[in-house]
Biotite code that builds the C-alpha atoms (Angstrom):
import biotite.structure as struc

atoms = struc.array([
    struc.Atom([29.340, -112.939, 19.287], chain_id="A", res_id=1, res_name="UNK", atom_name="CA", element="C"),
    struc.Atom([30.267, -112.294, 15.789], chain_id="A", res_id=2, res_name="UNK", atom_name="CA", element="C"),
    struc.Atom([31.463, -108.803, 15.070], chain_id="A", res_id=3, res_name="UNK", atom_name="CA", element="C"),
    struc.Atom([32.231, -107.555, 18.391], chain_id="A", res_id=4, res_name="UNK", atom_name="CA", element="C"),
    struc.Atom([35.665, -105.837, 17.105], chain_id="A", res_id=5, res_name="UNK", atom_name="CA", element="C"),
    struc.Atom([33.997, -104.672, 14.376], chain_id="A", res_id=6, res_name="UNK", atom_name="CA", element="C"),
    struc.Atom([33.664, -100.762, 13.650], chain_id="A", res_id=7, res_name="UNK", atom_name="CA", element="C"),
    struc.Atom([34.585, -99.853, 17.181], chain_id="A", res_id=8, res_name="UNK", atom_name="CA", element="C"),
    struc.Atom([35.788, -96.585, 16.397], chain_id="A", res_id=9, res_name="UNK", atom_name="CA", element="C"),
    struc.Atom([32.586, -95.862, 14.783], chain_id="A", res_id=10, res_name="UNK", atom_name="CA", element="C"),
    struc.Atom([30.637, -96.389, 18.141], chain_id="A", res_id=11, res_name="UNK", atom_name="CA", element="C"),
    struc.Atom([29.625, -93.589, 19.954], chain_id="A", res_id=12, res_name="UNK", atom_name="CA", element="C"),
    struc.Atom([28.951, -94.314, 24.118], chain_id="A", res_id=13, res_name="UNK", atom_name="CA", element="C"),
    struc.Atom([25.504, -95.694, 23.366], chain_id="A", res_id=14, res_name="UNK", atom_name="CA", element="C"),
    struc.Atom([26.543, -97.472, 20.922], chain_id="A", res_id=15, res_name="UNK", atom_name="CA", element="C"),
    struc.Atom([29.404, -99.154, 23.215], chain_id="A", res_id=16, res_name="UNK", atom_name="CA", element="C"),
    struc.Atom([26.651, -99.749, 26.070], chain_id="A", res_id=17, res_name="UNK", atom_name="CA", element="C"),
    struc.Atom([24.781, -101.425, 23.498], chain_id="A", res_id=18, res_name="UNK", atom_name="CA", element="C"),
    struc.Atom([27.772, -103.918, 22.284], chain_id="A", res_id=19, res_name="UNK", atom_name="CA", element="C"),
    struc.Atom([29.078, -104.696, 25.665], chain_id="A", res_id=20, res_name="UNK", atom_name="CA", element="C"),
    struc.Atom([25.322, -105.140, 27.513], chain_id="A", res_id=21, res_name="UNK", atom_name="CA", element="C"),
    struc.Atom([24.006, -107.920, 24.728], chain_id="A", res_id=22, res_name="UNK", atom_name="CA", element="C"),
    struc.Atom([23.739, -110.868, 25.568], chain_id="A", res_id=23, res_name="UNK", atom_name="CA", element="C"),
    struc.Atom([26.531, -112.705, 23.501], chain_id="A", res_id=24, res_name="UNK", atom_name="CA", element="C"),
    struc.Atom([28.953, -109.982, 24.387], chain_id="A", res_id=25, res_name="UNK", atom_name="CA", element="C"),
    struc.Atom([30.320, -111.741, 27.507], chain_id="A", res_id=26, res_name="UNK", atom_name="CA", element="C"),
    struc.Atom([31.222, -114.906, 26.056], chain_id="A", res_id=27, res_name="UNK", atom_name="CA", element="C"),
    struc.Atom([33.182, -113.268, 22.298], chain_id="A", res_id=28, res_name="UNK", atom_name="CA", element="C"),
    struc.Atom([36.498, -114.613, 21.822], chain_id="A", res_id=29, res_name="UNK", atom_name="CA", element="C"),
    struc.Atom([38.894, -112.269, 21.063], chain_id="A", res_id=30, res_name="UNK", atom_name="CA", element="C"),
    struc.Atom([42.772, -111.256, 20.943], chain_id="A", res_id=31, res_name="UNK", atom_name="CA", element="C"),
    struc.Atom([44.661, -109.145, 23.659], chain_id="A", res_id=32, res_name="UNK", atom_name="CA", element="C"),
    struc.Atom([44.637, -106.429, 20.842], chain_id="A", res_id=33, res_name="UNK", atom_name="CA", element="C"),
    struc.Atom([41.092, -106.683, 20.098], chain_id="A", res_id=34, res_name="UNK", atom_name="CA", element="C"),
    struc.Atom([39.686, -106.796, 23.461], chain_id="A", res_id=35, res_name="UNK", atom_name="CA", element="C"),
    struc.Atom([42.298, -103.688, 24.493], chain_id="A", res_id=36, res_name="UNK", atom_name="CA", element="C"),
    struc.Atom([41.131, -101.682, 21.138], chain_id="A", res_id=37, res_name="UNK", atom_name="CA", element="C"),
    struc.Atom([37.170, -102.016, 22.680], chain_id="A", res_id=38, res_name="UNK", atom_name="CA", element="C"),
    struc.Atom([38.424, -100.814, 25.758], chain_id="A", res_id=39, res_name="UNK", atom_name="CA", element="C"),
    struc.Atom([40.711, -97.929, 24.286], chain_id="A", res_id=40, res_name="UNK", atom_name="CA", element="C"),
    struc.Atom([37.790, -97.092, 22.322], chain_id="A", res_id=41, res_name="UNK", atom_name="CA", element="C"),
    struc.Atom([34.829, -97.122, 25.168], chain_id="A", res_id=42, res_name="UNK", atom_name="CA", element="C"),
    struc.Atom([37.216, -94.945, 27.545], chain_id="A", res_id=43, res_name="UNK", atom_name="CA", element="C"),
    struc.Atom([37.895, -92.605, 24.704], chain_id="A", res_id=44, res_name="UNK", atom_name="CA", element="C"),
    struc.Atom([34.053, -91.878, 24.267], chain_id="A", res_id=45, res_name="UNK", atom_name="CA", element="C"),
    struc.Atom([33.446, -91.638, 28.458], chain_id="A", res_id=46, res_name="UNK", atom_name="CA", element="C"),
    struc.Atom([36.996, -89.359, 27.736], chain_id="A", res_id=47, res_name="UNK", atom_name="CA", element="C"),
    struc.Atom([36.357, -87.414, 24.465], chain_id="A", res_id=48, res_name="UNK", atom_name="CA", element="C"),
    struc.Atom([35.331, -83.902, 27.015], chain_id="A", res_id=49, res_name="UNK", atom_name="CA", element="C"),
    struc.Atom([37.624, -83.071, 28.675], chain_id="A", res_id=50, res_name="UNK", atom_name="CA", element="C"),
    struc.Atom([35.268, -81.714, 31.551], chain_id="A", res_id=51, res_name="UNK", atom_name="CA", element="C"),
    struc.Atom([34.047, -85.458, 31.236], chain_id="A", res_id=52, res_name="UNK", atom_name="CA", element="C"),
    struc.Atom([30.584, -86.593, 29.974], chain_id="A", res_id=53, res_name="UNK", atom_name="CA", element="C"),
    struc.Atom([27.859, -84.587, 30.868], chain_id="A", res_id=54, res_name="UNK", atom_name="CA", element="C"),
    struc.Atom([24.150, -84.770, 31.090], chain_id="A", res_id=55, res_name="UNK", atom_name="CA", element="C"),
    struc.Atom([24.131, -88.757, 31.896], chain_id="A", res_id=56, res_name="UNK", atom_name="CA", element="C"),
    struc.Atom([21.683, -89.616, 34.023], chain_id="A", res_id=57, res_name="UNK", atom_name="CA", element="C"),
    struc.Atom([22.040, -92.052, 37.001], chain_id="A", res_id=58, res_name="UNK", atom_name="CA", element="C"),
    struc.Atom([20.073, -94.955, 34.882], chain_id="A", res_id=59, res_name="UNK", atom_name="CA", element="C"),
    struc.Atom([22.781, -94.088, 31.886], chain_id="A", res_id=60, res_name="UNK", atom_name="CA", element="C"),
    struc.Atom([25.435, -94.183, 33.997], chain_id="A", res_id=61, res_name="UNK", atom_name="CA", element="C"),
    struc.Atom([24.886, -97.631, 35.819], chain_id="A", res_id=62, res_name="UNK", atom_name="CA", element="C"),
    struc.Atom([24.281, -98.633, 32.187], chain_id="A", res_id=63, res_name="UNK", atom_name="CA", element="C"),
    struc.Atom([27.570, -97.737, 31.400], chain_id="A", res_id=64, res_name="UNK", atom_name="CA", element="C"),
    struc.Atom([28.993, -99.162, 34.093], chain_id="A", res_id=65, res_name="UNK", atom_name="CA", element="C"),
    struc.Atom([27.376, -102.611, 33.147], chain_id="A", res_id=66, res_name="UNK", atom_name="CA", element="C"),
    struc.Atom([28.605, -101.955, 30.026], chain_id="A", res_id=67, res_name="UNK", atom_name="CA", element="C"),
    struc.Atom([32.369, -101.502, 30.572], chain_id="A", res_id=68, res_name="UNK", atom_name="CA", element="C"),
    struc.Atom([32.118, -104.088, 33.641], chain_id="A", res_id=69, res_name="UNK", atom_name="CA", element="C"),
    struc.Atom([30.999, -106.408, 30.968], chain_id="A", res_id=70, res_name="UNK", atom_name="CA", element="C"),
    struc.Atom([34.167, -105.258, 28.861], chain_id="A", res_id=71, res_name="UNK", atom_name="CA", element="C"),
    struc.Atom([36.338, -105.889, 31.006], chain_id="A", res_id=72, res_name="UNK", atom_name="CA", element="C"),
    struc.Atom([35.241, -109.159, 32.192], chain_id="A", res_id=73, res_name="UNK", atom_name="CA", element="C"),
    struc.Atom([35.224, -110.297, 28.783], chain_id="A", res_id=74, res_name="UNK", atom_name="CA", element="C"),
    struc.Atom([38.607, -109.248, 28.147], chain_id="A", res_id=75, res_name="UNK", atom_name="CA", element="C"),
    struc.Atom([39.491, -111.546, 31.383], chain_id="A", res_id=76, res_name="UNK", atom_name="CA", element="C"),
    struc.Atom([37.705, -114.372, 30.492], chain_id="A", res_id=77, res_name="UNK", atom_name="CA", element="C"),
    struc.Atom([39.067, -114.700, 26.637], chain_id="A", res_id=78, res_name="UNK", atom_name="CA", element="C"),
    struc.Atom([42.511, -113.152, 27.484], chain_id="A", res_id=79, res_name="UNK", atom_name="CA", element="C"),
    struc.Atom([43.523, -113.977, 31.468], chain_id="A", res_id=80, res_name="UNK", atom_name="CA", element="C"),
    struc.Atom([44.043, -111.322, 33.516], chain_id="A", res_id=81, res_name="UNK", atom_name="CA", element="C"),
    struc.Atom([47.369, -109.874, 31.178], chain_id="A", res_id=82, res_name="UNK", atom_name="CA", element="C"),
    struc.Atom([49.184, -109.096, 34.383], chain_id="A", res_id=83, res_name="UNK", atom_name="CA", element="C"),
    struc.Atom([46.306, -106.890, 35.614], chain_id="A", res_id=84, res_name="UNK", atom_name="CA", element="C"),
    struc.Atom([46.191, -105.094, 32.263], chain_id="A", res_id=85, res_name="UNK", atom_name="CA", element="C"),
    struc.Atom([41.888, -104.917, 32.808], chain_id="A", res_id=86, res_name="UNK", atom_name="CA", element="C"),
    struc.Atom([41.655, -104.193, 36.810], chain_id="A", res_id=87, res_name="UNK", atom_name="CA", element="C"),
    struc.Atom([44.024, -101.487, 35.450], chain_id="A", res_id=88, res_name="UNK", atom_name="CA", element="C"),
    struc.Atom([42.239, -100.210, 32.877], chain_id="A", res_id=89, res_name="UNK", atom_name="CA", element="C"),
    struc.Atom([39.040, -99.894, 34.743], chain_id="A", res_id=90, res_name="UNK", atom_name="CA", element="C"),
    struc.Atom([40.885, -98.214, 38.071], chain_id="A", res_id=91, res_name="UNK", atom_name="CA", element="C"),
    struc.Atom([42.276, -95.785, 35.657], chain_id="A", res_id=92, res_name="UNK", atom_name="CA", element="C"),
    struc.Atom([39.361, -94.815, 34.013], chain_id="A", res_id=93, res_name="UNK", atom_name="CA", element="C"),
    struc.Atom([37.464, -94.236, 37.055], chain_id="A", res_id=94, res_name="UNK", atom_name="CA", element="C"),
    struc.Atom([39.755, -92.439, 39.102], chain_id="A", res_id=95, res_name="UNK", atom_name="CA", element="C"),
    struc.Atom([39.895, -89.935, 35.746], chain_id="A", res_id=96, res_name="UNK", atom_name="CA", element="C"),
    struc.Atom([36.094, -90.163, 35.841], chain_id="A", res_id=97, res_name="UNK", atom_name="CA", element="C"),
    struc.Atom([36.222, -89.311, 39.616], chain_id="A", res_id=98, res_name="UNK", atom_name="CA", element="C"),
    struc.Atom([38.278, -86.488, 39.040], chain_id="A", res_id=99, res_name="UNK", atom_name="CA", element="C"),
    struc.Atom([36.474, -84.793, 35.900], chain_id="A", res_id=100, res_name="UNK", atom_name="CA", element="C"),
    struc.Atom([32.157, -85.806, 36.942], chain_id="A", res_id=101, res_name="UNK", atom_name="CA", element="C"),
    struc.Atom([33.180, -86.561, 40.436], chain_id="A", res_id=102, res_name="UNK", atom_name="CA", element="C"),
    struc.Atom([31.040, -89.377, 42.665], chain_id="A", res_id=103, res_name="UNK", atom_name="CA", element="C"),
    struc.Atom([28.069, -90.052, 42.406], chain_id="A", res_id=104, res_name="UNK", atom_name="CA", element="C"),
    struc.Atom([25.959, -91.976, 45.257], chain_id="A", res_id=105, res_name="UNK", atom_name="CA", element="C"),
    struc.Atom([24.109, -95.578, 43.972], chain_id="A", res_id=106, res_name="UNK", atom_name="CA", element="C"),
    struc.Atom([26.016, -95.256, 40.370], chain_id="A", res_id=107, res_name="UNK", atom_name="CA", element="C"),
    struc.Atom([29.240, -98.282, 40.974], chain_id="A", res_id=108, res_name="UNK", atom_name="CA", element="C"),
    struc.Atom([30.953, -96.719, 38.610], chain_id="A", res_id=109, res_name="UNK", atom_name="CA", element="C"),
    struc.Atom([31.586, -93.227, 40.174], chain_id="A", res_id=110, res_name="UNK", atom_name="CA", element="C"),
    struc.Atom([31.847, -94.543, 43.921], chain_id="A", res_id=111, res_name="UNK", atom_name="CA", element="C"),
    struc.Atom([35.974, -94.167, 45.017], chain_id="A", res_id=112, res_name="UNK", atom_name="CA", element="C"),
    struc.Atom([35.927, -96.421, 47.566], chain_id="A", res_id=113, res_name="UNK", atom_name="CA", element="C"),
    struc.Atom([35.803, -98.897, 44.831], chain_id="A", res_id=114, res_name="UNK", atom_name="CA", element="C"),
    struc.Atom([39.359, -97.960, 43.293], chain_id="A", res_id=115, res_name="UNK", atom_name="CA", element="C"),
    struc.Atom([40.690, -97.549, 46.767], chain_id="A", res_id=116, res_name="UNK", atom_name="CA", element="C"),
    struc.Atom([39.665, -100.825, 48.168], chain_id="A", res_id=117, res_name="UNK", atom_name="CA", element="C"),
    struc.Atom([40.227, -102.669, 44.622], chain_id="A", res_id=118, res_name="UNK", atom_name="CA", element="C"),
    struc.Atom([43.510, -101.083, 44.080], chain_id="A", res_id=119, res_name="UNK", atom_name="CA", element="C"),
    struc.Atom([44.545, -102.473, 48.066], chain_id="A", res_id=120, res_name="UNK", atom_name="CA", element="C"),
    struc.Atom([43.125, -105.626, 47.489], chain_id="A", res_id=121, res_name="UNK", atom_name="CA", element="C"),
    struc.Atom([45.553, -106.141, 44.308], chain_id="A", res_id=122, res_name="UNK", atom_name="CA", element="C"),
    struc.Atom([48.246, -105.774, 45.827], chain_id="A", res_id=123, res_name="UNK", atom_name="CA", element="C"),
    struc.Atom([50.790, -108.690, 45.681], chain_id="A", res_id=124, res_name="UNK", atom_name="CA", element="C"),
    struc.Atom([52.264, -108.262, 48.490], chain_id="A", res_id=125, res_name="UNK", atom_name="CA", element="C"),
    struc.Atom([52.100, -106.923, 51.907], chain_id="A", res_id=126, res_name="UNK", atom_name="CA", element="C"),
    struc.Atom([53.945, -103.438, 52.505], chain_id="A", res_id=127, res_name="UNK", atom_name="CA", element="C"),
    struc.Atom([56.490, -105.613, 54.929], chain_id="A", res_id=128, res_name="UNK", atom_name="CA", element="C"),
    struc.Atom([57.434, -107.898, 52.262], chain_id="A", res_id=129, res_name="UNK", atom_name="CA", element="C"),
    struc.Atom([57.458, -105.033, 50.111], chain_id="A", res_id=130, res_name="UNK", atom_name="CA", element="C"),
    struc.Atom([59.876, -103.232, 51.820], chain_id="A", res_id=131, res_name="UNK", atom_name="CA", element="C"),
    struc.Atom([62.108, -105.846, 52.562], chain_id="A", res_id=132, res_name="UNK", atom_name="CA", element="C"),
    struc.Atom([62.013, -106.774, 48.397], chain_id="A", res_id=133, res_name="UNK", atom_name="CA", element="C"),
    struc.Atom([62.572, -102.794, 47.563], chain_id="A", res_id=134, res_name="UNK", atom_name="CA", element="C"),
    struc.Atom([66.155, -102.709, 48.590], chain_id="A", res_id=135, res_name="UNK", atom_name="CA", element="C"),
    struc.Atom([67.578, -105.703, 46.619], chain_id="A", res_id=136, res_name="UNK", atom_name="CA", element="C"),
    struc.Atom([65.195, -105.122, 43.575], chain_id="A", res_id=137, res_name="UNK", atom_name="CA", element="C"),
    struc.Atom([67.677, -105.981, 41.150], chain_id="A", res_id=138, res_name="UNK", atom_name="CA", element="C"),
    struc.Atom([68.558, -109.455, 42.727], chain_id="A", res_id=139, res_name="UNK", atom_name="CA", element="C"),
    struc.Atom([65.210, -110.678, 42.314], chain_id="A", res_id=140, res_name="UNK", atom_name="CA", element="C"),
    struc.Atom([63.729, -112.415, 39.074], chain_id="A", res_id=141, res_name="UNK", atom_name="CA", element="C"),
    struc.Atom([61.406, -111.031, 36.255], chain_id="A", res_id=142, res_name="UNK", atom_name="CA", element="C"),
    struc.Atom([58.005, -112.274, 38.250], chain_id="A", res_id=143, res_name="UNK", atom_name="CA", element="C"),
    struc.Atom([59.515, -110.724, 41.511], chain_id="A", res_id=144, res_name="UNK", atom_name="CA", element="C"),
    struc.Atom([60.162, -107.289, 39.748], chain_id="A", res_id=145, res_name="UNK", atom_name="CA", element="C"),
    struc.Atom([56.944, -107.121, 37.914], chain_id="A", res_id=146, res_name="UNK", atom_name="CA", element="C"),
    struc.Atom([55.001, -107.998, 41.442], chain_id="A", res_id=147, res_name="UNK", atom_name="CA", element="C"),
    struc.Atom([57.134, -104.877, 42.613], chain_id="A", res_id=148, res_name="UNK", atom_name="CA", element="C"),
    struc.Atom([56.335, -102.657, 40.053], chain_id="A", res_id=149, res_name="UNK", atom_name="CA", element="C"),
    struc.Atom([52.451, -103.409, 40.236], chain_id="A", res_id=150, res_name="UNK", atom_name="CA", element="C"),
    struc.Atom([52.253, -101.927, 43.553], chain_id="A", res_id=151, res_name="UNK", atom_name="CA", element="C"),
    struc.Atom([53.160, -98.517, 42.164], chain_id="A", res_id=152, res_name="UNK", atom_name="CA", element="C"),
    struc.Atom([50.838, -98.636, 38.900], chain_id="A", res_id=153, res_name="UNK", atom_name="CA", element="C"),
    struc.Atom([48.189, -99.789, 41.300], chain_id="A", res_id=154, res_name="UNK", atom_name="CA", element="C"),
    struc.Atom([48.707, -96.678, 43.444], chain_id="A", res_id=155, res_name="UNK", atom_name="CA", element="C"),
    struc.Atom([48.692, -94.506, 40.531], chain_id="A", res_id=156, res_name="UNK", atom_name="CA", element="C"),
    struc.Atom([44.501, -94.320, 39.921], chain_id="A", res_id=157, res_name="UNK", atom_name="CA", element="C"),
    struc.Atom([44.375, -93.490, 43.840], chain_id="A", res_id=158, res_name="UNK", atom_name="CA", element="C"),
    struc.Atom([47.028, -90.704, 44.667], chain_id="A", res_id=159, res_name="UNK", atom_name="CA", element="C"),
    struc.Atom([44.692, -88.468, 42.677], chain_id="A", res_id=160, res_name="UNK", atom_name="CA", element="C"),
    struc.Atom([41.453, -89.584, 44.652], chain_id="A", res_id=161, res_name="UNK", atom_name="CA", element="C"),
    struc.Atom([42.689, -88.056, 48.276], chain_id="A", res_id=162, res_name="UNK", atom_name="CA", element="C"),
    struc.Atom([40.124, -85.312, 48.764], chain_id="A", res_id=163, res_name="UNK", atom_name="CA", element="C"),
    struc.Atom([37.201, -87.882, 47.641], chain_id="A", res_id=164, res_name="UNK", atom_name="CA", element="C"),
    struc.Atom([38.646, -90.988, 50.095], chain_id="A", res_id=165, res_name="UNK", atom_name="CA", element="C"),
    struc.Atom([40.649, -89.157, 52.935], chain_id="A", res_id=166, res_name="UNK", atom_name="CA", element="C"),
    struc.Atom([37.814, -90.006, 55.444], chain_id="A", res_id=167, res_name="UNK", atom_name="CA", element="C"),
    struc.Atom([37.690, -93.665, 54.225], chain_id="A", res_id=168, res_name="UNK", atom_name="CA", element="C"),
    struc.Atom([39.059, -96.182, 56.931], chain_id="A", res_id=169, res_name="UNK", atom_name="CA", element="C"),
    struc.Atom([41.760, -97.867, 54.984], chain_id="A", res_id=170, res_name="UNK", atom_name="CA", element="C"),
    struc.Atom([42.895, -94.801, 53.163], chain_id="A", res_id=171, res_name="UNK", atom_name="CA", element="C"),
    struc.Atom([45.573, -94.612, 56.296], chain_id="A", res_id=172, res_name="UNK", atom_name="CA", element="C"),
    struc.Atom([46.929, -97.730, 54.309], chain_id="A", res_id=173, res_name="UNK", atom_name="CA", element="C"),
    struc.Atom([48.094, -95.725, 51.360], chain_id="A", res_id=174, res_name="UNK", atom_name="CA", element="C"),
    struc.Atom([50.933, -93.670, 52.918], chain_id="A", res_id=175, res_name="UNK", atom_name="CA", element="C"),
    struc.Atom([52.461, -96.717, 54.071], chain_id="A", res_id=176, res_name="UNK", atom_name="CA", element="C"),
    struc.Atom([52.035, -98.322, 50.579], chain_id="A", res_id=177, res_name="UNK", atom_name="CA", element="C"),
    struc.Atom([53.247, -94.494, 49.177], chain_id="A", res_id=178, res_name="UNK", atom_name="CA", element="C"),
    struc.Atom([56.686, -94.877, 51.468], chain_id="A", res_id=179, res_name="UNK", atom_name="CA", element="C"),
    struc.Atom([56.976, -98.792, 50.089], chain_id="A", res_id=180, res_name="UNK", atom_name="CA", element="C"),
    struc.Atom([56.754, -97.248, 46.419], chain_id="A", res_id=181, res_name="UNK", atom_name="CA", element="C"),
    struc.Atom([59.764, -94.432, 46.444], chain_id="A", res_id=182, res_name="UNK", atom_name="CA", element="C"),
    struc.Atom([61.900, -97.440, 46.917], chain_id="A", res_id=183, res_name="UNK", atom_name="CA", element="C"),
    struc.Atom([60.231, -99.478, 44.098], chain_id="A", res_id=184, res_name="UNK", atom_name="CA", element="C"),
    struc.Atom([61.744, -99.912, 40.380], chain_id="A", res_id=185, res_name="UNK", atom_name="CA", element="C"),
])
């Protein structure tokens, strides 16, 4: 898709929904920096209220959603996964959706169970091997470390998302992830 980078700043959320739903958007080709400038610049018009965006419909919404699913797939498919820079990106933005339009039922985007059971299923490691790493952090190498380190960024998008997933069965897996993390780097 020629142009896909260009005039992103000059998109408003339509305009984003539009670039990242055609048809040629999936397959574009693309630098890290490009493909993290689209998604800077979609979350910025979802973020520009900061009550959050208001007056979407349900239809608009899942078309956002396809929209910034399509993003970020993209991004993964030209780029690799940039040490979960995109599953990153996309928890983030919808926990801060969560917490500014709150859920919505039958619209993916605003459902938390998604960035609770997304955010679990990333997680390198179980909270055993976890907590047997935490200890001797600084022994270990760079991958090791980083792997470490993930676990907390990946709890980051959930902490905030308690009241919404408290009743959710695996949401008794995040204290024990949250007593893994004080010990983290």
């Amino acid at each position: 898709m020629t142009g896909a980078f260009d005039s992103l700043d000059e998109l408003d959320l339509d305009g984003h929904v539009r670039r990242w739903s055609a048809p040629g958007a999936a397959p574009a080709d693309g630098a890290v920096s490009e493909w993290t400038a689209a998604a800077q610049q979609f979350a910025a018009r979802l973020q520009d209220d900061p009550a959050g965006p208001t007056g979407l419909t349900d239809d608009h919404w899942r078309a956002v959603g396809q929209a910034w699913s399509a993003l970020l797939a993209g991004a993964e498919r030209a780029t690799g996964p940039q040490r979960g820079e995109w599953l990153l990106r996309d928890l983030h933005l919808r926990s801060w959706l969560l917490q500014h339009v709150g859920p919505r039922k039958g619209v993916p985007l605003l459902e938390p169970v998604a960035v609770l059971e997304r955010a679990l299923a990333a997680m390198p490691m179980s909270p055993p091997e976890a907590a047997r790493a935490a200890p001797h952090w600084r022994e270990l190498d760079r991958e090791e470390v980083m792997a470490l380190r993930m676990i907390r960024r990946l709890l980051a998008p959930v902490r905030p998302l308690a009241g919404l997933l408290a009743d959710h069965p695996r949401w008794g897996e995040v204290p024990e992830w949250e007593r893994v993390a004080r010990e983290l780097p």
